[in-house]
Structure formats: C-alpha cells, structure tokens
N, C-alpha and C positions, 0 to 999 in steps of 0.2 A: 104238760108237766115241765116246769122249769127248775132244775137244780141248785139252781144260784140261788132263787127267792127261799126255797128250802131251810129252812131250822134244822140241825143240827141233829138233833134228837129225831125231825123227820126223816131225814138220810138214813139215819142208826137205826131206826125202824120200817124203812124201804129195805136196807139192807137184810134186815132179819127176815121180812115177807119175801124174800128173793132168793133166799138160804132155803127158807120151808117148803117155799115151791120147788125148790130141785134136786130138796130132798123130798118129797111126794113123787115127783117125778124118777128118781132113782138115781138119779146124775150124780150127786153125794151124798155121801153115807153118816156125814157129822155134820157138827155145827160150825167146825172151824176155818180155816179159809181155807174157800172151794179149790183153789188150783192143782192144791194136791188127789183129793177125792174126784176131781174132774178131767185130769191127767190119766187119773188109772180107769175112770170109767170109758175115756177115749181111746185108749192105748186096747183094751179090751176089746172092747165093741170093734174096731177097726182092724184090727188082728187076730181075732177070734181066740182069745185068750179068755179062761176063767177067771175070775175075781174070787179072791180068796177072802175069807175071815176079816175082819180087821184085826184082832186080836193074835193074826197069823205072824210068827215072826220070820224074820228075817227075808221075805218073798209075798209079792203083792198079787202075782196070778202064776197062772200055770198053762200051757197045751195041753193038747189031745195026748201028748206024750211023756207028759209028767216034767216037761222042763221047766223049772220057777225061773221067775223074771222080778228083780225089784223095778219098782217105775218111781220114775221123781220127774216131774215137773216144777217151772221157774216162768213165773212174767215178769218182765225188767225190760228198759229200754238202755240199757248199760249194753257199751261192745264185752265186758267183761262178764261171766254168768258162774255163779259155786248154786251148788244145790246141798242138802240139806246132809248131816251126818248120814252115813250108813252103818251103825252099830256090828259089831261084830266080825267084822269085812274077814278076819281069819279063819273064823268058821265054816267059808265058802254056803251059805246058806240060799243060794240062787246061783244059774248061769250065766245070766243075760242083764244090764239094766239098759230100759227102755228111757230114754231122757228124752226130753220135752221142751223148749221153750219156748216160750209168746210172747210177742208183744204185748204193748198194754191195750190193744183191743181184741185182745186174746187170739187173734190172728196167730199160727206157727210161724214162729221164724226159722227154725230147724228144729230136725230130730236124730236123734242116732240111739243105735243097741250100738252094747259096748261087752264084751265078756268077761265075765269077774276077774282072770288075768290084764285086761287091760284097766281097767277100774281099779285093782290093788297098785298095778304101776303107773300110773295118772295119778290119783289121788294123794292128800296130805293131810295126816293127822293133824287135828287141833283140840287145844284141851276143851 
C-alpha cells in the first residue's frame, strides 16, 4: 500500500476503517480524533485506573480509591504544547490530570500528573 498513489477519498476512508477497528477493538470509544480516547484508554490500562462514562463530567477515570483523574493528551511536533480547555477548573471536579504527549508517530515524548492546584496555577483562561 502506497499513500502517495492514494485518492483522497481512499485515505478518508482508510481513515474511517482504522477508527472502526479501534473502536471494535476498545482502544476508542468515538468517532472523533483518536488521541484523545486513546490517551485515556492508555493512561488507564497502564495505571490501572477505571474509565469512566463519557458522558462523565468533569473526570475521565478513577482508582481503587475513588480519586478522579481528568486525562488530555496532545500529538505535535512543536517545542511548544496547550491541550484542550478544561471546563469548570473551579469546581475542583478531579484530583490529578494525567497529560500525554506524542510525537507524530505517536511515540511519548513526555508525561506528567499535575494536581488540580497546580493546573489552576499553570493554566490560562481563554475565551
């Protein structure tokens, strides 16, 4: 299989048979871009965290001990990395978040937990 000789519409449709299989497979839980549902299925699996709901708000897993964790993951090949809003951040609706991010062969470049105190003081709102 060559990607280059590939149409356009072939890609966009590799792409979606590549979505279906790893959502069969369990790896993601949507249709939308995997990094995020495949951050949290890794983050989990590797730390033996529960996967919560999607519908769950404001916390994406939990311990044996009921500590929620939001997870965000990020693939960029930028020295620079922002991940995605965290709604609510005043609610304190989690302890821990578990960040992620890959290169673009989804290889980890780093990781870190951060705790919702350092995350409200890090962080910058934007509209």
């Amino acid at each position: 299989m060559n990607l280059e000789t590939m149409t356009e519409i072939e890609l966009l449709q590799m792409h979606g048979a590549v979505i279906d299989e790893l959502n069969r497979r369990e790896v993601v839980r949507t249709q939308n871009n995997p990094i995020g549902d495949y951050t949290e299925w890794l983050a989990c699996s590797r730390l033996g965290l529960e996967m919560q709901a999607n519908s769950q708000a404001s916390f994406d897993a939990a311990d044996a001990a009921g500590v929620r964790y939001q997870i965000k993951g990020r693939r960029s090949d930028d020295r620079r990395v922002s991940f995605s809003a965290i709604r609510n951040l005043d609610q304190r609706g989690f302890e821990f978040v578990i960040a992620v991010v890959f290169d673009r062969d989804y290889s980890i470049r780093f990781a870190f937990k951060l705790t919702h105190a350092a995350v409200t003081e890090l962080s910058t709102y934007r509209k």
